[in-house]
DSSP file (Angstrom, degrees, kcal/mol; ACC not computed):
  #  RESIDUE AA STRUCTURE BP1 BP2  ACC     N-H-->O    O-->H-N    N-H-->O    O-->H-N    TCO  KAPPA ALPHA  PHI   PSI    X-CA   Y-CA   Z-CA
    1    1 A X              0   0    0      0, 0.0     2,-0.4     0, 0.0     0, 0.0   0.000 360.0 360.0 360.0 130.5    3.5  -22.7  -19.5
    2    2 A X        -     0   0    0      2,-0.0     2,-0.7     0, 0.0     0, 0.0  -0.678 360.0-143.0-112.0 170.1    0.8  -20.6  -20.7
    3    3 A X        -     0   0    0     -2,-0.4     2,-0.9     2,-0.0     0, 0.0  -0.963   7.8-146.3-121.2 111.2    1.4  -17.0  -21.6
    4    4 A X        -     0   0    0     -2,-0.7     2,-0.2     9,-0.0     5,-0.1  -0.706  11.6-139.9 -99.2  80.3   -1.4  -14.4  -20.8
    5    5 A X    >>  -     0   0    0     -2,-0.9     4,-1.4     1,-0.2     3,-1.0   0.046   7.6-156.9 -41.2  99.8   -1.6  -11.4  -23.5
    6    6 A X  T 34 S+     0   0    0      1,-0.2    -1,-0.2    -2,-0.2    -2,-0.0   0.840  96.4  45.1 -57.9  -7.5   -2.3   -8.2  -21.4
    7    7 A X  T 34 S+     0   0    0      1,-0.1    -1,-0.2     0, 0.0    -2,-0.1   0.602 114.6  52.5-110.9  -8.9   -3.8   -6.5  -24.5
    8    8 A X  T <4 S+     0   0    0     -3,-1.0    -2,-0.2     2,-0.0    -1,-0.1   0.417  93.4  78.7 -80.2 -23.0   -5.7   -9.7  -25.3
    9    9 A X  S  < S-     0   0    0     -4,-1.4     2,-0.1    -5,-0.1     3,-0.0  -0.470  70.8 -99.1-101.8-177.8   -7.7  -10.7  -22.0
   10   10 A X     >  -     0   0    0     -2,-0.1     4,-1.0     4,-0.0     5,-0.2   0.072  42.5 -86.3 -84.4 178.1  -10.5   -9.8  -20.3
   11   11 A X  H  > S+     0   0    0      2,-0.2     4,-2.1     1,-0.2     5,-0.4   0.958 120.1  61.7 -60.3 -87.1  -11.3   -7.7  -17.5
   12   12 A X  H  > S+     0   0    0      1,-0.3     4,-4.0     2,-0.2     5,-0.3   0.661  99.7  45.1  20.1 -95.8  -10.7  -10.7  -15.3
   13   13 A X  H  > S+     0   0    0      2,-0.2     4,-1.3     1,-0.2     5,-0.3   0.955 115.3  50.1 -67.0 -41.1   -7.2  -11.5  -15.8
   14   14 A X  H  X S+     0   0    0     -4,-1.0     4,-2.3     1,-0.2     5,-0.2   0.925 110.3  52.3 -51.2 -58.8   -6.5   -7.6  -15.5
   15   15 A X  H  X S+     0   0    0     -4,-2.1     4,-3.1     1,-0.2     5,-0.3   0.902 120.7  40.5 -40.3 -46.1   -8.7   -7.7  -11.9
   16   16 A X  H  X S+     0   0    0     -4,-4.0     4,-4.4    -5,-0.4     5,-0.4   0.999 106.6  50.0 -50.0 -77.6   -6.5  -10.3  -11.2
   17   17 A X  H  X S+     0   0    0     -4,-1.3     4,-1.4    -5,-0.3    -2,-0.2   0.903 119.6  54.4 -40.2 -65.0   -2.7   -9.4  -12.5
   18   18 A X  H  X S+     0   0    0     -4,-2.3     4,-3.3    -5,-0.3    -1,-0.2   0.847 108.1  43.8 -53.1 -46.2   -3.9   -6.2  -10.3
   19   19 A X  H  X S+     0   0    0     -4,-3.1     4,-1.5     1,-0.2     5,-0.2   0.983 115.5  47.0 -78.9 -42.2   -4.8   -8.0   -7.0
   20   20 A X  H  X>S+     0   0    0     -4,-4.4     4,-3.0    -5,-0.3     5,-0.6   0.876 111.7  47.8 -65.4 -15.2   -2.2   -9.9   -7.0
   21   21 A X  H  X5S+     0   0    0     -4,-1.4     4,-5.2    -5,-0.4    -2,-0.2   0.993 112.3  54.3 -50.1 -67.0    0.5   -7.0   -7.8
   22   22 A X  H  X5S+     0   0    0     -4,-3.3     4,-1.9     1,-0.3    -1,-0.2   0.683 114.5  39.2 -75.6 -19.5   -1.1   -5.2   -5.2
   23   23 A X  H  X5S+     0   0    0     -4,-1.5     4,-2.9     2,-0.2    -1,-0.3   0.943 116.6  44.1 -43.0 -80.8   -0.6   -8.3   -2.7
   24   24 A X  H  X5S+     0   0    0     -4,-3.0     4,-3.7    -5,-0.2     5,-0.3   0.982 111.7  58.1 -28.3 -60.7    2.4   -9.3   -3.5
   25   25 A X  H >X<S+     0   0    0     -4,-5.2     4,-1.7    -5,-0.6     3,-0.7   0.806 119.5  39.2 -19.1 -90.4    3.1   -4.9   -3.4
   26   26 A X  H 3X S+     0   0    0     -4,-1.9     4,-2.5     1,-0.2     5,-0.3   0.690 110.2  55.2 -37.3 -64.5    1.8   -5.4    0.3
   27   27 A X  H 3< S+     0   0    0     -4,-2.9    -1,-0.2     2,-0.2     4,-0.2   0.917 114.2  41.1  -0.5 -87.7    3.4   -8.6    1.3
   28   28 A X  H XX S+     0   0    0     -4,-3.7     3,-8.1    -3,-0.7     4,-0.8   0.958 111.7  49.4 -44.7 -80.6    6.8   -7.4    0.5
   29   29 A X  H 3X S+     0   0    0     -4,-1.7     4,-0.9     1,-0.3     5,-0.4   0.788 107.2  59.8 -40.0 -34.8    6.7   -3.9    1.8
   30   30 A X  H 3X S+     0   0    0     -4,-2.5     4,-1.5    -5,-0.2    -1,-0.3   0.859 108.6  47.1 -51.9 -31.8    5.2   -5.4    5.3
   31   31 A X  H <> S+     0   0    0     -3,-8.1     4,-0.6    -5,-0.3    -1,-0.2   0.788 113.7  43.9-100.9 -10.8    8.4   -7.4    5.5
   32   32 A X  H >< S+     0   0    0     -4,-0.8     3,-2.4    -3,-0.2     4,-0.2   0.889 117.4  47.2 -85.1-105.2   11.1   -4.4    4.6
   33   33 A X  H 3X S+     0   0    0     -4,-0.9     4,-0.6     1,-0.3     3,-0.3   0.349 112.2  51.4 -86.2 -14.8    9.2   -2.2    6.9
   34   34 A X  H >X S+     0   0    0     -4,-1.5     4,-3.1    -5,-0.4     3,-1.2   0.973 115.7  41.5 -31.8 -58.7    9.1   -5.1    9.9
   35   35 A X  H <X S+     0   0    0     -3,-2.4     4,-1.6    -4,-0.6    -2,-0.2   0.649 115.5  50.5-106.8 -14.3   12.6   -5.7    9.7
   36   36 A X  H 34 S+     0   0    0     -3,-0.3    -1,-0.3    -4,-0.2    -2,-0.2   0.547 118.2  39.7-108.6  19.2   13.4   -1.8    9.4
   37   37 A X  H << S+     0   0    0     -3,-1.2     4,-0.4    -4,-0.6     7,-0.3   0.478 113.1  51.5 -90.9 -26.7   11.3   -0.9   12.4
   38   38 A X  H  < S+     0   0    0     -4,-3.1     4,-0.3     2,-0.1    -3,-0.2   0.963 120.9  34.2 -89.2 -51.2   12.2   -3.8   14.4
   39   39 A X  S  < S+     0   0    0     -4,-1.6     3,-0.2    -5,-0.1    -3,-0.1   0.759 129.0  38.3 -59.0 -23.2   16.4   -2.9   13.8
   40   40 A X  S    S+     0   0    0     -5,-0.1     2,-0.4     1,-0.1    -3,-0.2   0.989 123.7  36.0-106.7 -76.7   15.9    0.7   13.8
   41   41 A X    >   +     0   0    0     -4,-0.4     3,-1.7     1,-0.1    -2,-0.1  -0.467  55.0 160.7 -52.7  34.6   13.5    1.1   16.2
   42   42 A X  T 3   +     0   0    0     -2,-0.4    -1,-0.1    -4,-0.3    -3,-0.1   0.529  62.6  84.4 -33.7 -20.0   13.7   -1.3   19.4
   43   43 A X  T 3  S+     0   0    0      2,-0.0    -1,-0.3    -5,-0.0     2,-0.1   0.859  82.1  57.0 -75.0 -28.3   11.5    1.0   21.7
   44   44 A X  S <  S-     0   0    0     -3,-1.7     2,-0.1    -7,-0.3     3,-0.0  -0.479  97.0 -99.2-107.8-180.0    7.9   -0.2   20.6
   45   45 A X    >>  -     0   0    0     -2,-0.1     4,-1.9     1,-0.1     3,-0.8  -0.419  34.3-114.1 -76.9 162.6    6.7   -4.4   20.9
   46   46 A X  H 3> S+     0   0    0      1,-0.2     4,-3.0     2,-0.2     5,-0.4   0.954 120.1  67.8 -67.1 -41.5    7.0   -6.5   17.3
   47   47 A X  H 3> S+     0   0    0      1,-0.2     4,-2.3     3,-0.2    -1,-0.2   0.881 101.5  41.8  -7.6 -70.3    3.2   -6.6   17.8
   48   48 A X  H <> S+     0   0    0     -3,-0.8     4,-2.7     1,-0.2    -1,-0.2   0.931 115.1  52.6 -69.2 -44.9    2.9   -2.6   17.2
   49   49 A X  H  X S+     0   0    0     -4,-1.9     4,-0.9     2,-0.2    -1,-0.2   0.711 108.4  46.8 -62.0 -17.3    5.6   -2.7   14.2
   50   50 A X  H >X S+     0   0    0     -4,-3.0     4,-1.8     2,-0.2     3,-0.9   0.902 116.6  42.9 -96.8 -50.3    4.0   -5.3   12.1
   51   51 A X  H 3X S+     0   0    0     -4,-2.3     4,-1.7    -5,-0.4    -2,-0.2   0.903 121.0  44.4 -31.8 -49.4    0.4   -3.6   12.5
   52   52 A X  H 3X S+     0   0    0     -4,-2.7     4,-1.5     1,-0.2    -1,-0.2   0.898 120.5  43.5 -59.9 -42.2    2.5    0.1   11.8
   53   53 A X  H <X S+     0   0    0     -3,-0.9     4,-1.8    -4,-0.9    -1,-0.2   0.776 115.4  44.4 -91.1 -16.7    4.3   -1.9    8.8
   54   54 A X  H  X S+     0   0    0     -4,-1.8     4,-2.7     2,-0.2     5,-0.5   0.946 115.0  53.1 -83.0 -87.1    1.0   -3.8    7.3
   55   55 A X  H  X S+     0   0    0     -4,-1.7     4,-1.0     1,-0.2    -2,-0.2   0.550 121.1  28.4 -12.4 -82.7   -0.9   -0.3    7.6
   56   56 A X  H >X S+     0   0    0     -4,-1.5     4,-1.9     1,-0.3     3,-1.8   0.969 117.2  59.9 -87.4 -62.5    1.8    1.9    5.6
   57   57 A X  H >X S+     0   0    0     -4,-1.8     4,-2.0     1,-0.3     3,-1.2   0.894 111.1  44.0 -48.9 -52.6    2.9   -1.3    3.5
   58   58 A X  H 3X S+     0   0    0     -4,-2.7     4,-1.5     1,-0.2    -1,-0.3   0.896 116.9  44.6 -61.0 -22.4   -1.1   -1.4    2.1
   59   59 A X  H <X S+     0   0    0     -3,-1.8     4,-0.6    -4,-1.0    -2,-0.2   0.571 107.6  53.5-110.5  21.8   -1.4    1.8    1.6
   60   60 A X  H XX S+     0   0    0     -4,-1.9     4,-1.4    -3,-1.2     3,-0.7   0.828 113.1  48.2 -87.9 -65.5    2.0    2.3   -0.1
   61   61 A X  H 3X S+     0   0    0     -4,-2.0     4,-3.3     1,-0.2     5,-0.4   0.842 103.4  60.0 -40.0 -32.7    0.9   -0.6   -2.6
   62   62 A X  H 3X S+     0   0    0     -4,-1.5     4,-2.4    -5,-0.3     5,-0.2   0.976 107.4  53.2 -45.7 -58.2   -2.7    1.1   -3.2
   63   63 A X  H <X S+     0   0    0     -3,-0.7     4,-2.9    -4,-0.6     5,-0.3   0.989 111.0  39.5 -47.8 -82.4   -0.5    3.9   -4.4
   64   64 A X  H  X S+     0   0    0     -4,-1.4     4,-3.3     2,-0.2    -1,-0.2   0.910 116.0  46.8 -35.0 -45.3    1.4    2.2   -6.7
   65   65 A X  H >X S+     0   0    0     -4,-3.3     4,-1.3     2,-0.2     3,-0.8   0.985 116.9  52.4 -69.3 -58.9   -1.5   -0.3   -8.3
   66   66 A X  H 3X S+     0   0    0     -4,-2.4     4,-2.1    -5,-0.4     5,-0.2   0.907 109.0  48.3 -44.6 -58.8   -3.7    3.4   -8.5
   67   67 A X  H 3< S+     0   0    0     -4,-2.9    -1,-0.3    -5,-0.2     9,-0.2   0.863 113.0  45.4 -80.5 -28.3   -1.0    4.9  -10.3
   68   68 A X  H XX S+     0   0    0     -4,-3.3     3,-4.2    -3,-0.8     4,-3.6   0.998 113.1  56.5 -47.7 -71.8   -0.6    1.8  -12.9
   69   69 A X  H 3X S+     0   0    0     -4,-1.3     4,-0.9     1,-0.3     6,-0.2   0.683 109.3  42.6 -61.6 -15.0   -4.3    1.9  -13.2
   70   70 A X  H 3<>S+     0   0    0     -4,-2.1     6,-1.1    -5,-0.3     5,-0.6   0.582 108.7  50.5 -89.3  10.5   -4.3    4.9  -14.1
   71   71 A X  H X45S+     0   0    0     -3,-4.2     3,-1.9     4,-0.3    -2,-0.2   0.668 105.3  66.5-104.3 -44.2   -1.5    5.2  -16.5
   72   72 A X  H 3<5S+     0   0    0     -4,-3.6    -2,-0.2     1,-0.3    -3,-0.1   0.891 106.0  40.0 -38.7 -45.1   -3.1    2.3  -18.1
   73   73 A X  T 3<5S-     0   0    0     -4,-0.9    -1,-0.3    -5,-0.3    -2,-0.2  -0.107 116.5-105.2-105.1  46.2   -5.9    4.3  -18.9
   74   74 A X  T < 5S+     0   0    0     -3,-1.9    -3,-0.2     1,-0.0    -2,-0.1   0.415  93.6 105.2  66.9  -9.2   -4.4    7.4  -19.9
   75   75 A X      < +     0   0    0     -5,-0.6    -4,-0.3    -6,-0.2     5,-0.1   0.775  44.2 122.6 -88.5 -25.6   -5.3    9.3  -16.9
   76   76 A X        +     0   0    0     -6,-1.1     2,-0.2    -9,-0.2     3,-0.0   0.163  28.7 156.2 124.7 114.9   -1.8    9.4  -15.2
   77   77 A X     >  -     0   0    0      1,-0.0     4,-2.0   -10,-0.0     5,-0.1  -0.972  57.3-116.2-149.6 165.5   -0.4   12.7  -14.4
   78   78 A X  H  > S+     0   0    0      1,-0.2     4,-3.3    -2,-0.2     5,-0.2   0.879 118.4  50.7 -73.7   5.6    2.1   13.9  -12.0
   79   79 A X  H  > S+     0   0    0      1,-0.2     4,-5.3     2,-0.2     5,-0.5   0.953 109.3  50.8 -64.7 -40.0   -1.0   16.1  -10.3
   80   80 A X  H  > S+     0   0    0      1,-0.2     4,-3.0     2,-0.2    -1,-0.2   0.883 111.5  50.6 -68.3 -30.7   -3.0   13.1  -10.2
   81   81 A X  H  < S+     0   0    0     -4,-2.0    -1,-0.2     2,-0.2    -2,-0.2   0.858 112.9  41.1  58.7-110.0   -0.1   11.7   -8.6
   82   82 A X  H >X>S+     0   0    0     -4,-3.3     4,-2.4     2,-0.2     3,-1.7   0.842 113.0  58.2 -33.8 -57.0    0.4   14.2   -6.1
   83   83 A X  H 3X5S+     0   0    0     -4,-5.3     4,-2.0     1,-0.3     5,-0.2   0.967 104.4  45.1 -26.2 -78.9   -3.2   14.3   -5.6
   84   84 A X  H 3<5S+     0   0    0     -4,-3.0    -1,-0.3    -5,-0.5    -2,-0.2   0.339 113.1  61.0 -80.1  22.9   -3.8   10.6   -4.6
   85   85 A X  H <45S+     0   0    0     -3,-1.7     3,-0.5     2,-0.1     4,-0.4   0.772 107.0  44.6 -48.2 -73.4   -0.2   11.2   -2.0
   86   86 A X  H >X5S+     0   0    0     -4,-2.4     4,-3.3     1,-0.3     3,-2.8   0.943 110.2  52.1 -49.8 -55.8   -1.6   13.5   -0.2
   87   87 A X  T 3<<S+     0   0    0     -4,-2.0    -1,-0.3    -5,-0.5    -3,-0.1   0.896 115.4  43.1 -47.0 -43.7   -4.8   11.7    0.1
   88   88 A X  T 34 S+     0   0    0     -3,-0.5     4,-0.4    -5,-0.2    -1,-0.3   0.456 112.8  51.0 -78.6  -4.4   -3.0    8.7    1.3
   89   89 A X  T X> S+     0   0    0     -3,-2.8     4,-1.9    -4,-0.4     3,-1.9   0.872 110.6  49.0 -92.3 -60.2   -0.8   10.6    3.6
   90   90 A X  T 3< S+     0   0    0     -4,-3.3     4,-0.2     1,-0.3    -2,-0.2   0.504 111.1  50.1 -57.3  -5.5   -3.9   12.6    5.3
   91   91 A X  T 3> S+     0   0    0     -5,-0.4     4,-0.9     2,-0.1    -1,-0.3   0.813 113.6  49.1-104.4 -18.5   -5.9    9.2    5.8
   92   92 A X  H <> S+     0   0    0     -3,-1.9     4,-1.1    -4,-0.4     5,-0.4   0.867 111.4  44.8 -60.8 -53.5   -2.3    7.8    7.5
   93   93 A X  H  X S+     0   0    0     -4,-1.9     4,-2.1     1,-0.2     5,-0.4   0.901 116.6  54.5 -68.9 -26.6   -2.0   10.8    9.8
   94   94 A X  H  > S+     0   0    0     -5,-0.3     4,-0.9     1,-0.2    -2,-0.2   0.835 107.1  46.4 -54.4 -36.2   -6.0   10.0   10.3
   95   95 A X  H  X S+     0   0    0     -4,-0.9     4,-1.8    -3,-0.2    -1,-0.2   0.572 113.3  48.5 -91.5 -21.0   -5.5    6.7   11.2
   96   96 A X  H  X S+     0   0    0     -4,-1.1     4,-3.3    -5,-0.2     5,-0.2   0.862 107.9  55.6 -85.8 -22.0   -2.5    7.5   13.8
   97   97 A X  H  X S+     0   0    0     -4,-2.1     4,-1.9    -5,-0.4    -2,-0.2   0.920 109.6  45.4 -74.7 -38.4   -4.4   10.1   15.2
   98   98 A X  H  X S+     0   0    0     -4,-0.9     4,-3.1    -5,-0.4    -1,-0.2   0.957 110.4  55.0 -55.6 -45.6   -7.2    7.5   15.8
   99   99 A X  H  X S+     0   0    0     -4,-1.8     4,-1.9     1,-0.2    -2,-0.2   0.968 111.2  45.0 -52.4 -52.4   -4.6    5.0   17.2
  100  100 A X  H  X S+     0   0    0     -4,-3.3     4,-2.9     1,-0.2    -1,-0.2   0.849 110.2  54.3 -62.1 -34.2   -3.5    7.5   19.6
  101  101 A X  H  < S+     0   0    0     -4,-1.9     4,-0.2    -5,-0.2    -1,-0.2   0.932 105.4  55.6 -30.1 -77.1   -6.7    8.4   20.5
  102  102 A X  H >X S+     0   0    0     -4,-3.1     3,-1.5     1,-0.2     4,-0.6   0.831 106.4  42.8 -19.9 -88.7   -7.3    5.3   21.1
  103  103 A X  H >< S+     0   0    0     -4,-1.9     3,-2.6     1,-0.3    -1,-0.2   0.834 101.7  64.4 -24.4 -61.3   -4.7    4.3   23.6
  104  104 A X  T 3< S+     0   0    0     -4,-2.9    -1,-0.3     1,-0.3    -2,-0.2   0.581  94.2  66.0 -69.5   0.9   -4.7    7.3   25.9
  105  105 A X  T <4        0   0    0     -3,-1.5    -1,-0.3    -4,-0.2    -2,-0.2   0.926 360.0 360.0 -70.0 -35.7   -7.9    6.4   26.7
  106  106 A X    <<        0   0    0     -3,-2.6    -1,-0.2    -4,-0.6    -2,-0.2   0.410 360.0 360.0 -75.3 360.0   -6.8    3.2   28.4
């Protein structure tokens, strides 16, 4: 088993340990918010709930890996926090408003 020093490696293995975090992050959360859209929420097709749950589930992990990398480098605060929430909330209501858009056209 080899053992990877976090304070030791290179940019690399960080770029890495992050994309995969932020996969895995994604993964997971896609398959919690499937399974609490499809019991909770019967009205739309599974189609629309794994797109809805993949959408929010990447950009819940983005949040998290952004708030390690920046706590990594000392920048971490709760503004910046707040800061990058909002930002990710307002490109989610952006992106529904597009969806919707979208639809009523057809």
């Amino acid at each position: 088993m080899t053992i990877v020093d976090p304070f030791a490696t290179n940019w690399l293995g960080l770029a890495l340990f992050y994309v995969s975090l932020f996969v895995a992050l994604s993964g997971a959360f896609a398959v919690l918010g499937f399974v609490i859209r499809f019991v909770g929420l019967k009205k739309e097709l599974a189609f629309h709930s794994v797109k809805t749950a993949f959408r929010q589930s990447f950009l819940f992990a983005f949040l998290i890996v952004a708030m390690l990398l920046l706590q990594a480098h000392d920048l971490f605060s709760w503004t910046n926090a707040l800061f990058l929430a909002v930002a990710l909330t307002l490109l989610e209501f952006f992106l529904l408003a597009q969806n919707r858009a979208r639809f009523s056209k057809n």
